[in-house]
Each structure stands twice: as structure tokens, then as C-alpha cells.
C-alpha positions, 0 to 999 in steps of 0.5 A: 490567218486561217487559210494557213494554219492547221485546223487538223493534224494527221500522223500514222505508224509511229511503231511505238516499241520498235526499233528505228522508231523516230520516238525523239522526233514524235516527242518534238512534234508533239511539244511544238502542239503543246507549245502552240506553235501550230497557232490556236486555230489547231482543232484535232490531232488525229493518230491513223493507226500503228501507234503503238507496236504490239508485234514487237513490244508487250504493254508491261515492258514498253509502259516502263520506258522513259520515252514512252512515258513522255509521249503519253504524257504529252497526248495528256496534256493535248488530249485536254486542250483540243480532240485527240481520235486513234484510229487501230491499225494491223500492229495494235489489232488482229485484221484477219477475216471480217474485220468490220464484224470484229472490230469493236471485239479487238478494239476492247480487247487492245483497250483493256491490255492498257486501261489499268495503267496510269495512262489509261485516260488515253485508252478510253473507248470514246476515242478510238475507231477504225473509220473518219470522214471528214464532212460538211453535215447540217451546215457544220464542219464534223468529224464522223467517227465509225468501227464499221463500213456500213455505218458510213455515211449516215450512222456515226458512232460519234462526232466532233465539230471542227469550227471555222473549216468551211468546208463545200457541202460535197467536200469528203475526206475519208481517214483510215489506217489502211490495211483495209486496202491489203488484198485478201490473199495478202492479209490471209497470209501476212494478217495471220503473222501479225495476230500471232505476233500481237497475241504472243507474250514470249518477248524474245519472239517479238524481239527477233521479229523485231530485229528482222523487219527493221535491221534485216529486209528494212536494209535490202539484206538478205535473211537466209544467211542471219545465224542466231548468234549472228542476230544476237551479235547485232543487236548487242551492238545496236543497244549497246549491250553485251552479247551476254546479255543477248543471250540470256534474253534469247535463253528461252527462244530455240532455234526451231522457233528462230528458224519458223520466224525466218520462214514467216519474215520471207512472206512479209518481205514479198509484202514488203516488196508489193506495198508500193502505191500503185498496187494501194491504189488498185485496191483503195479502187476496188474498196470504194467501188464496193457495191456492198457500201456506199463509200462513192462520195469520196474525192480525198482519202488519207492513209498510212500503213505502207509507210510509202509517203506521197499524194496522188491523183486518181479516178474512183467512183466516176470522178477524182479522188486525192489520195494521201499516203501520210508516210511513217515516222520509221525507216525514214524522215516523219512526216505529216498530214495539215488540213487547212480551211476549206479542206485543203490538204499539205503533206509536210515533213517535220 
């Protein structure tokens, strides 16, 4: 029984409060693991970073929608039945400069925009993290919990034991959202668009990012030719509203601020164009191989953040290294991560 049923569940980038969000989909999956359908051998749920969208949506309007509403009443009740860790990613925090040195800073901050909410039990401090390793520790099974690099692998900030995994004592897997692996000159550049996307409060600019990223280059299409009305047109008629109502919401956006948000989307498309698995993993080399961190234990590591899903083989450190890109549940069909007994790892569509 055990050698097939999940002991740990792994998602990333549900993108909560953007458009294409598969927010249906999530739901389901989230009430299979209410309704135990992944059996009773399930241990965690683990949430690697995007899931909530702060470059497009504000903590006071997404709090109002019904199906938000439900997603967060369901991680309550899983919450209260088995170990439930988020791990931040670029949408939720600023990631510019040192990230590591600033994490706990940002990662209060992004707590406190939602703890006075009726869901603030799912913004307590205690479960969120920007490091896991997974790992045989004292002759148990631990989930390790860490906000920085130098605090792997012997000083976690906390830990949670996964009973019946029986893992090898050389066994490591490391969990992490994964703009970690941008190169500098990328996160100089596209880390600056999100922090100020995270940090505006001006819905209409969150809202025509929006539309950008995921009508506009998620589609292959052109930005140059997008006119303002031309945006407020499709969105119109992918909301299934008036155009009227379009432009009373954009009242407030000029088109000098519609034209700088063009500008900054062409950068985020060469992003877009570069984040393909090849160029993660040159980078995921040079982070492990980093003589600052001892990170060169490591043999399986699973990300999201690209949103290009897949596993992969490769050499880090001197030896192999199975790496897992856990996919999105945006833009295309979600998928997920399965950790199984003795650490076996599946990638599974929903």
C-alpha cells in the first residue's frame, strides 16, 4: 500500500487573482485531499511559491471572491488534518538584491497584508519559508524548513517529520519556488517590474499587467499593436462585461502610464522567451556548485516558477541530480508533484 500512495503533495504557481488561473481545477484537487481520496498515508501538502498573485490582484479585492473564498476554506480544513508549508515566490515578495538577507523582512511584510482577514490562520508565520529539504535526520524522516541559504543543512528554522517514508541516509531533496535560479542580469531587471507591481495599489496598472502576460505574450501576439481601447475591448468580452464598465476601471490609468507598462511587458517577454529548462538548469548548476553554501548533497530538487513542467536528469556536484520543474496550474493543464516511499518522485497531471 505505502510504495503507492502520496506521503507529500507538491503544487506551485496557482497565480491566485489572475486571469487563466485554473481556480476550478485547484478547488477539485483540493476536495479530492479533503475527501481522502489520496488515502490516509498523505502526510503534507506543500504550496512552492506564486500562490497568491500580488502583481496582479490586491489582498482587499481577491479576499472578496467567492472562489477564492473556497480555496481558503479548503487549505483550513487540510491545514487541520495534515502539515500544510507555502514556500514565497516572485508574485507574493520582492526578490531584487539579496534575497536570502531580506526574506524574513518581506516574507512579514506579505503576512501582514492578510493576517487581520478571516483567513489569517493561513498567514501564520510558522508555515511559510523560502528553503525545504527533504531528508533522513536521526534516523527520522524530516521535512526541514529554512528562510536562508546558510542555514541549510544544519540549521533549520523548523521541522516536521514525515512518518513511514523510509528514506536512504544519503537521500536529499531540495523544495524551492525557483526565481533563485534567474540569472543576476534577469532578476535585475524583471525582479524590479514585479517589486513594483507587488508594491502598487493602483488596481488598473495590476489589471492591465494582467491583461498582458496572459492575453497578450501567453498567446504568442504581438504588444506593440494593443491600443488602450483595443485592451479594454478584450477584456470587455473575457469578463463578460461592458465596455463601459472597462472604461470607468481604467478612468484613472493615463496612457502614458498604459504606454511605460508596454515598455516593461517587451522585457518580461524576452524573460518569457529564456525560461525554458535548459537555461534553469545551467543556473540551478551554478546555485548548487556555489562554494559560498554547502548545498553539494543534493541528488533531486523540485521547482516551479518557469511553469515549463517536466523531469530531467543532470550532473551537480559530481554526481546525479533529478530535477523536477512541477509545472503551473495557469496557461496550461495543472499538474503535480507525488512523493512516494523511500522518496520516489512522480509527476502527475490532474
Amino acid at each position: 500500500m505505502g510504495e503507492i500512495n502520496p506521503k507529500i503533495l507538491v503544487v506551485s504557481d496557482i497565480h491566485l487573482g489572475s486571469l487563466d488561473s485554473e481556480k476550478d481545477l485547484f478547488i477539485q484537487f483540493l476536495r479530492k485531499i479533503v475527501n481522502g481520496e489520496f488515502e490516509t498515508e498523505l502526510k503534507a501538502l506543500i504550496i512552492l511559491g506564486d500562490f497568491i498573485d500580488l502583481c496582479t490582484d490586491i489582498p482587499k479585492t481577491l479576499l472578496k471572491r467567492e472562489q477564492i473564498q473556497e480555496i481558503f476554506t479548503l487549505l483550513l480544513e487540510i491545514k487541520r488534518n495534515i502539515n500544510l508549508v507555502f514556500v514565497l515566490g516572485n508574485h507574493e515578495i520582492p526578490v531584487t538584491g539579496d534575497y536570502d538577507e531580506k526574506f524574513k523582512r518581506r516574507k512579514e511584510k506579505f503576512l501582514r497584508r492578510f493576517k487581520s482577514s478571516k483567513f489569517g490562520e493561513l498567514f501564520d508565520n510558522e508555515i511559510y519559508y523560502q528553503y525545504l529539504l527533504l531528508k533522513k535526520l536521526n534516523n527520522e524522516d524530516m521535512l526541514l524548513l529554512y528562510d536562508t541559504r546558510d542555514q541549510i543543512e544544519d540549521n533549520p528554522v523548523n521541522k516536521i517529520r514525515i512518518d513511514g517514508l523510509e528514506l536512504e541516509e544519503d537521500y536529499r531533496c531540495f523544495m524551492t519556488h525557483g526565481y533563485q535560479f534567474d540569472g543576476d542580469v534577469y532578476r535585475f531587471f524583471v525582479g524590479q517590474i514585479w517589486k513594483s507591481l507587488i508594491s502598487n495599489n493602483k488596481f488598473e496598472i495590476k489589471e492591465t499587467y494582467d491583461y498582458f502576460w496572459n492575453a497578450v505574450i501567453k498567446n504568442g501576439r504581438k504588444i506593440k499593436p494593443i491600443t488602450f481601447r483595443k485592451m479594454k475591448e478584450e477584456l470587455a468580452n473575457l469578463k463578460n462585461e461592458s465596455i463601459e464598465s472597462q472604461h470607468t476601471l481604467f478612468s484613472g490609468l493615463n496612457i502614458l502610464e498604459f504606454n511605460l507598462i508596454k515598455a516593461n511587458m517587451r522585457v518580461l517577454k524576452k524573460w518569457e522567451h529564456a525560461s525554458k529548462p535548459d537555461y534553469y538548469f545551467d543556473e540551478i548548476k551554478r546555485f548548487l556548485e556555489d562554494d559560498e553554501y554547502d548545498l553539494s548533497k543534493i541528488n533531486h530538487l523540485i521547482y516551479g516558477h518557469s511553469h515549463h513542467k517536466g523531469m530531467y536528469k543532470g550532473t551537480v556536484n559530481g554526481h546525479s541530480i533529478e530535477i523536477i520543474n512541477d509545472g503551473s496550474w495557469q496557461h496550461m493543464h495543472p499538474s503535480y508533484v507525488e512523493i512516494l516511499n523511500r522518496g520516489k518522485i512522480n509527476l502527475k497531471s490532474l
